[in-house]
Structure formats: C-alpha cells, structure tokens
C-alpha positions in Angstrom: -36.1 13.3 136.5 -32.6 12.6 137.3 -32.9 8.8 138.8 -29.5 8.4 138.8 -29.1 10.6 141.8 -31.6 8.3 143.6 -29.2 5.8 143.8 -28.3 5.4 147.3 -25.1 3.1 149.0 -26.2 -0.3 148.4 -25.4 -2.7 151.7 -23.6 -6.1 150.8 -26.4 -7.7 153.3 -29.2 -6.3 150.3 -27.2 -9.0 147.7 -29.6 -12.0 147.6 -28.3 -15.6 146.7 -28.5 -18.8 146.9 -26.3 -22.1 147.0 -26.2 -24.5 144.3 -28.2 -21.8 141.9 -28.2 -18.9 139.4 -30.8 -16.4 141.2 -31.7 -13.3 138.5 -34.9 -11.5 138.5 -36.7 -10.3 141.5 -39.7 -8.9 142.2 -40.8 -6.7 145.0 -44.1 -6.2 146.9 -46.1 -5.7 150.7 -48.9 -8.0 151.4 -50.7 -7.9 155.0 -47.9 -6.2 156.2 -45.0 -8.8 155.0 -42.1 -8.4 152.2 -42.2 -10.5 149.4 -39.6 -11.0 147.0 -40.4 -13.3 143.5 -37.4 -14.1 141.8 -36.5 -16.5 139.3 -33.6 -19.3 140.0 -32.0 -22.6 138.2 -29.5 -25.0 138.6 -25.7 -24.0 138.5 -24.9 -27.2 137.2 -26.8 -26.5 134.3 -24.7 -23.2 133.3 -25.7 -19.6 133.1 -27.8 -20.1 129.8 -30.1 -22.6 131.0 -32.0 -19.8 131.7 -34.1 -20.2 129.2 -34.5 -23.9 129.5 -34.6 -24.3 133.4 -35.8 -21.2 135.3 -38.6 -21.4 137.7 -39.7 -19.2 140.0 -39.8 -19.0 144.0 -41.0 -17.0 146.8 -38.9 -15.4 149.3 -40.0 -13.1 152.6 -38.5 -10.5 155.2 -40.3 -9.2 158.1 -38.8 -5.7 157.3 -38.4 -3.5 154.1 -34.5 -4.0 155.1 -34.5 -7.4 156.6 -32.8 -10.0 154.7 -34.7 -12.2 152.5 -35.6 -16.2 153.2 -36.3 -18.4 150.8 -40.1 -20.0 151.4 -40.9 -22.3 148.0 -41.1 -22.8 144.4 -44.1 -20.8 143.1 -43.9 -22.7 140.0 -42.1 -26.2 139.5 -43.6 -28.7 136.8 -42.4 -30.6 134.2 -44.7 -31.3 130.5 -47.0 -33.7 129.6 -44.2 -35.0 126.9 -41.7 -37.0 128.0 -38.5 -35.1 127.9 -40.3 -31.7 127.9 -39.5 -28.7 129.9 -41.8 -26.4 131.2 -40.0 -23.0 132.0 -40.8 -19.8 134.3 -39.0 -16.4 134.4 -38.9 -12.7 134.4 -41.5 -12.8 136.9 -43.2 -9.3 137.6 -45.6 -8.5 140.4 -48.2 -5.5 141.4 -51.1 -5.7 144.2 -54.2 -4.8 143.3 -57.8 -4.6 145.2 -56.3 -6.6 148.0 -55.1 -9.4 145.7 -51.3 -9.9 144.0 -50.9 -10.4 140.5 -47.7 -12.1 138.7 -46.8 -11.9 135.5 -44.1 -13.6 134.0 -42.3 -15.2 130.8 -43.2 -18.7 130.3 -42.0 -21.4 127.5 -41.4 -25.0 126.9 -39.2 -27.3 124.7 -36.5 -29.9 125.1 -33.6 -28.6 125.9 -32.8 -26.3 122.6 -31.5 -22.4 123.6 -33.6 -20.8 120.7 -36.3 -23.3 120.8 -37.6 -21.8 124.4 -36.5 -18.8 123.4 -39.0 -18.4 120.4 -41.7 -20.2 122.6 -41.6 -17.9 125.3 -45.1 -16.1 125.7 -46.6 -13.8 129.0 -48.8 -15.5 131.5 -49.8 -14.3 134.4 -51.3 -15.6 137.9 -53.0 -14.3 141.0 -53.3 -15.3 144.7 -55.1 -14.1 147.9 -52.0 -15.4 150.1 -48.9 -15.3 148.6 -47.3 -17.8 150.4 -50.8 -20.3 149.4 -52.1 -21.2 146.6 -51.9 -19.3 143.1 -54.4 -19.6 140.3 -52.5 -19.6 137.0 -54.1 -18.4 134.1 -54.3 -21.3 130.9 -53.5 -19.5 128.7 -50.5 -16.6 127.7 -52.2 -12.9 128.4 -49.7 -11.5 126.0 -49.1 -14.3 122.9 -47.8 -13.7 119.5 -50.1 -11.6 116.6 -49.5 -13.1 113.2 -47.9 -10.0 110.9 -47.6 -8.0 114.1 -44.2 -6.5 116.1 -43.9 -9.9 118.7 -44.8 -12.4 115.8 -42.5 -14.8 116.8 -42.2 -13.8 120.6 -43.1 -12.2 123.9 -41.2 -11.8 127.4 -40.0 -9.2 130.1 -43.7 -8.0 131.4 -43.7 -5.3 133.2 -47.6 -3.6 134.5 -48.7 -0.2 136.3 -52.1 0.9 137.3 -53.1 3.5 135.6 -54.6 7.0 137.2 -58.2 6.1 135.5 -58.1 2.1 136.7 -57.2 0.4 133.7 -53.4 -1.5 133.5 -50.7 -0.5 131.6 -48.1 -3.3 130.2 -45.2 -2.9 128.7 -43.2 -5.9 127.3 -40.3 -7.4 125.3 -41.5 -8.1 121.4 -39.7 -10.0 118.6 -41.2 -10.3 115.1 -40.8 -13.1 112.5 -39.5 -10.8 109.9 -36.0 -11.7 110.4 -33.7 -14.7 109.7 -34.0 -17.3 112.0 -34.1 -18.4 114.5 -33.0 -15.0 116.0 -36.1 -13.7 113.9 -36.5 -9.8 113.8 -35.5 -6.7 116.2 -36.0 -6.9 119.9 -38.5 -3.5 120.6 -41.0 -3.1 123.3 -44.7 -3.2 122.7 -47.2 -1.8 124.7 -50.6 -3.1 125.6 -53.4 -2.0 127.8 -56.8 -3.4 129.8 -59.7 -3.0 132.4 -58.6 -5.7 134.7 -55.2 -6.9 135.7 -55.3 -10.0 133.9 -56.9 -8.6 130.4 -57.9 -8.9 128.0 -54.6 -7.0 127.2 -55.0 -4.3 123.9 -51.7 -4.0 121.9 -50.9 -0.3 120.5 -49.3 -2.5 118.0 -46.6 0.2 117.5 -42.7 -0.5 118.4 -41.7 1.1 121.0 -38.1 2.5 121.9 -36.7 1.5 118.6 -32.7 2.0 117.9 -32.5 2.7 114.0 -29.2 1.5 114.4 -28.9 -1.8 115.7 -31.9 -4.4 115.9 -30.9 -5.7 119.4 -30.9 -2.9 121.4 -33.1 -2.9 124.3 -35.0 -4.9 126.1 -35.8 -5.5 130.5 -38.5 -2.2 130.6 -40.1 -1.3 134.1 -42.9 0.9 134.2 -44.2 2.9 136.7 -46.1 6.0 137.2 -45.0 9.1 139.8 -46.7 13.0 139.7 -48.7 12.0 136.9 -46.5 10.5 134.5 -45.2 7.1 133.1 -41.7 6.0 133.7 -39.8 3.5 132.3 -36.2 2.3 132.8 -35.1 0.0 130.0 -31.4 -1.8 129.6 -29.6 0.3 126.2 -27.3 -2.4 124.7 -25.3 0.1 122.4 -26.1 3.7 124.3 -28.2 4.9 121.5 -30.5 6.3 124.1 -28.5 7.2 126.9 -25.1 8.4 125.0 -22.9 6.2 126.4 -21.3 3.5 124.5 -19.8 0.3 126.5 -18.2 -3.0 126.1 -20.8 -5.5 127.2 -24.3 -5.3 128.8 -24.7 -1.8 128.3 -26.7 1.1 130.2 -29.9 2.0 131.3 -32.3 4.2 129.9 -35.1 6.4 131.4 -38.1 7.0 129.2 -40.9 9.4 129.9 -44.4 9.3 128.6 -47.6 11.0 129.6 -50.2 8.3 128.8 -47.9 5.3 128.6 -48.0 4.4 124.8 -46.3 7.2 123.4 -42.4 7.5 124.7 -39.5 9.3 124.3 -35.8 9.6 126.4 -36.2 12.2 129.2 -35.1 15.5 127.8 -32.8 16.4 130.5 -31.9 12.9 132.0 -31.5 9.9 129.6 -29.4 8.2 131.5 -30.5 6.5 134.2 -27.4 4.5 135.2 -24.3 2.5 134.6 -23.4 -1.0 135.6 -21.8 0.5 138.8 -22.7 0.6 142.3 -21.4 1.9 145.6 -21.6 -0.6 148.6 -21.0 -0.1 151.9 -17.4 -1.3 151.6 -16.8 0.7 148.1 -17.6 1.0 144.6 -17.9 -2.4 142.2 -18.5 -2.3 138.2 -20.6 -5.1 137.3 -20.8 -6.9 134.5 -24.2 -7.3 134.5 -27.2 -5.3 136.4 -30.7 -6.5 134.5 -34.2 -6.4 134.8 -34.8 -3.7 137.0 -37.8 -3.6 139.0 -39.3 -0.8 141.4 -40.8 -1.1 144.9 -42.7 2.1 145.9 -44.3 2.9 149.1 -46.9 5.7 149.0 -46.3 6.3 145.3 -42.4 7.1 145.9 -40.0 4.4 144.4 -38.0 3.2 147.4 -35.9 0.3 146.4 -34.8 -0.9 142.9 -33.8 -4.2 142.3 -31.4 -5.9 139.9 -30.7 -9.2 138.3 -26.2 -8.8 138.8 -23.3 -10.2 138.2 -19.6 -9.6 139.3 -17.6 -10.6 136.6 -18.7 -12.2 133.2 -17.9 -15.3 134.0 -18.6 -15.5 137.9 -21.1 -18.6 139.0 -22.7 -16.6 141.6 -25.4 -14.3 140.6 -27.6 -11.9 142.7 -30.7 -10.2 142.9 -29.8 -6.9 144.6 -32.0 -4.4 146.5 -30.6 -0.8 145.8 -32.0 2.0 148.4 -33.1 5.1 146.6 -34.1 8.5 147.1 -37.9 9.4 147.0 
C-alpha cells in the first residue's frame, strides 16, 4: 500500500485549537449519526511538557464529516486523593463497537515530576452509551506493567481494531525496566489481544518493531485492518524503517501484518510520510505531526488525524484532520 499517495490537500479550516491550551491527540468516531472528536488538551501556562503532568481529555462534535469541530466538555477532569497529586489523561484512542464507544487512553499520576508520570503511566480504558453523557471508567489499567516482561516499567499510546473473527487487537507503547533509570529500557510496541473490548487483554509478550540500532526509536502505532490485512502506521525517530533520516521528530512508518502480532515494513511502501503537508494555501513542513489516528467509513480510511506543530518552539498546537484517498 502506498498511503502516502492518500494524502489529500489538507484545508486550514481542518486545524483544530484552542485558546489558552496545548491541544495534541485526537480521536475520531460517528455515533447516532454525529462526529465526535476526543482529544487531549492542558494548560499553556504550564509549557509544552506538562503533558505528561496535566493532560486531560475532552469531547468535541461537528454535525458533518467536514464541519468544524466545537468543543463540548472535559471527559475526564479530577484531581488525587493526596493532596498535591495529579491525576493525568492522554493519548486517548476510540473505536465503536455493538452500538457502544469504547476509549482507551494513557493514564498516570504523581506530583509534578516529568519522569515520575512518565514511568506511572499505564492503559485504561472507558465506555459509554452517549458520548456526550456519562462514561463508565474502568478501575483498573487494561494494559499494566508484567514484572520481567517488555513494558516492565511502562505502558502508553493504545491503539485497538476489531478483528475479522470478533476478538480486539491492541497495539501499544512498551518500556521495560532493564535500562538505566529513570529513562529505563527501549521504547518497542507490544501487542495484546481479547474477546471483548475491554479484556482481559493477552500480551504476545514479543517486541514489536524493534530498531537494533537505537533504543528510542518508535513509538504513536495506529492499527487498523482493510482487505484483510493489519495496518499500522508508527512515528520512525531515526528512519530505520522508512529510509529516511531527519533532524528532529522523524517519519512515519507503515507496517503490514496478516494476523496482527507478527509485523514487518511494507515491502514496497515503507514510508508512509514526512512531516509535510499541502494546505489549501500551500505546502508547510512541520515540526511535529504525532499520533496518528484513522477514521474509516465503510472499511475505507477517510481522514487521518495528527497531533502538529508549526515550528519547535510555537505555543499553538493542533490536531489536524488530513482528507485521504479510499
């Protein structure tokens, strides 16, 4: 597959943000006819990083696959039971399933610390009926850490798929304990499967898109199925995947599989894209264009949307809805 020549002109009205905040990762969906976008936000004040520390995540709508999103509330806004303590949602991920919608998402807590929540952070998930109601969070993470295993020390960056036969395919972001702390050992993606949406989830247990070369290499995966087989896109810090080396945040990769635990680069197409888009009023490198995330309608991806930044230092952020090819 050649996704790169998906990629359609992106309009500057598709660039979603909001005042007074960092907005990053979105998620896409249609329930009862409406468009729903889940995307994490945090306070500017509080600088790019807080991230990690502050993030919660909110619900936004359009009446139209094209229409403009509005904000409508904070999914997920509470503080700790210890004074001080901060409670923390992100990467927030969503698929609808036998007439519900299901979120998954990274969630952590601490006091302030960057690598405190960062080795906290563990994948919960959460379900509703009405999206812009009430949502029944699960207690406890569906994806934690396994002592000895390849996410001993940390789990983030869900993505799911249904599967052909009915069970649910999740990929996600895994860092062991192996390594020196606090940055502990290399970020790979583990894969983990179950009957019902919110598990019990099954770990392969094996790494998954693993650069020899470099420990930090990839991370953001989106998986989805089309014709029968698994795709995944999934950011490629150094280009060890995709061939092509850059400065900064990298390039993303497209990985293949045919039952969605064993992967490897597509053959013909390993790169999926650069940090570059075509708008409606010409072309813009970015310096960042992260966690992507797929919308398809009748099993054809038609919009993929990116956590993006301008310029590396720019205080507005976006989530951007890129039209594509089916």
């Amino acid at each position: 597959m050649d996704f790169g020549k998906r990629i359609m002109t992106v309009p500057r009205a598709n660039l979603f943000a909001e005042e007074g905040y960092y907005v990053w990762c979105g998620t896409m969906f249609r329930f009862n006819g409406t468009y729903y976008l889940i995307y994490s936000r945090w306070e500017k004040e509080k600088g790019f990083d807080a991230w990690v520390s502050d993030s919660k995540v909110c619900l936004a709508r359009t009446d139209g696959a094209e229409g403009a999103f509005r904000h409508v509330k904070v999914l997920f806004d509470y503080e700790g039971n210890t004074p001080g303590e901060r409670r923390v949602i992100h990467n927030p991920t969503a698929i609808v399933s036998g007439g519900r919608v299901y979120l998954y998402f990274m969630m952590n807590y601490g006091r302030g610390d960057y690598w405190e929540h960062r080795n906290r952070q563990r994948i919960g998930a959460a379900y509703t009926d009405n999206p812009e109601g009430e949502w029944t969070r699960l207690p406890d993470p569906v994806i934690d850490i396994t002592p000895g295993g390849i996410d001993s020390l940390m789990t983030s960056n869900p993505t799911v798929a249904e599967m052909p036969d009915g069970r649910f395919l999740m990929l996600y972001k895994a860092v062991s304990a192996e390594g020196t702390l606090p940055r502990g050992g290399a970020v790979i993606i583990g894969a983990a499967t179950a009957d019902s949406p919110l598990g019990p989830f099954r770990k392969d247990g094996r790494p998954q898109f693993v650069n020899p070369g470099d420990p930090w290499s990839v991370e953001d995966p989106f998986v989805w199925s089309e014709e029968g087989r698994f795709y995944a896109l999934v950011k490629d810090y150094h280009g060890y995947f995709t061939g092509v080396k850059t400065a900064w945040s990298g390039s993303t990769a497209l990985f293949v599989s045919d039952d969605g635990l064993d992967w490897s680069p597509d053959p013909e197409h390993p790169l999926a894209y650069m940090n570059e888009l075509e708008f409606d009023d010409g072309p813009a490198s970015l310096a960042n264009l992260e966690r992507p995330q797929i919308y398809q309608e009748d099993g054809k991806p038609r919009f993929l949307l990116c956590a993006c930044r301008f310029g590396r230092n720019d205080d507005t952020t976006y989530n951007v809805r890129i039209p594509l090819r089916c």
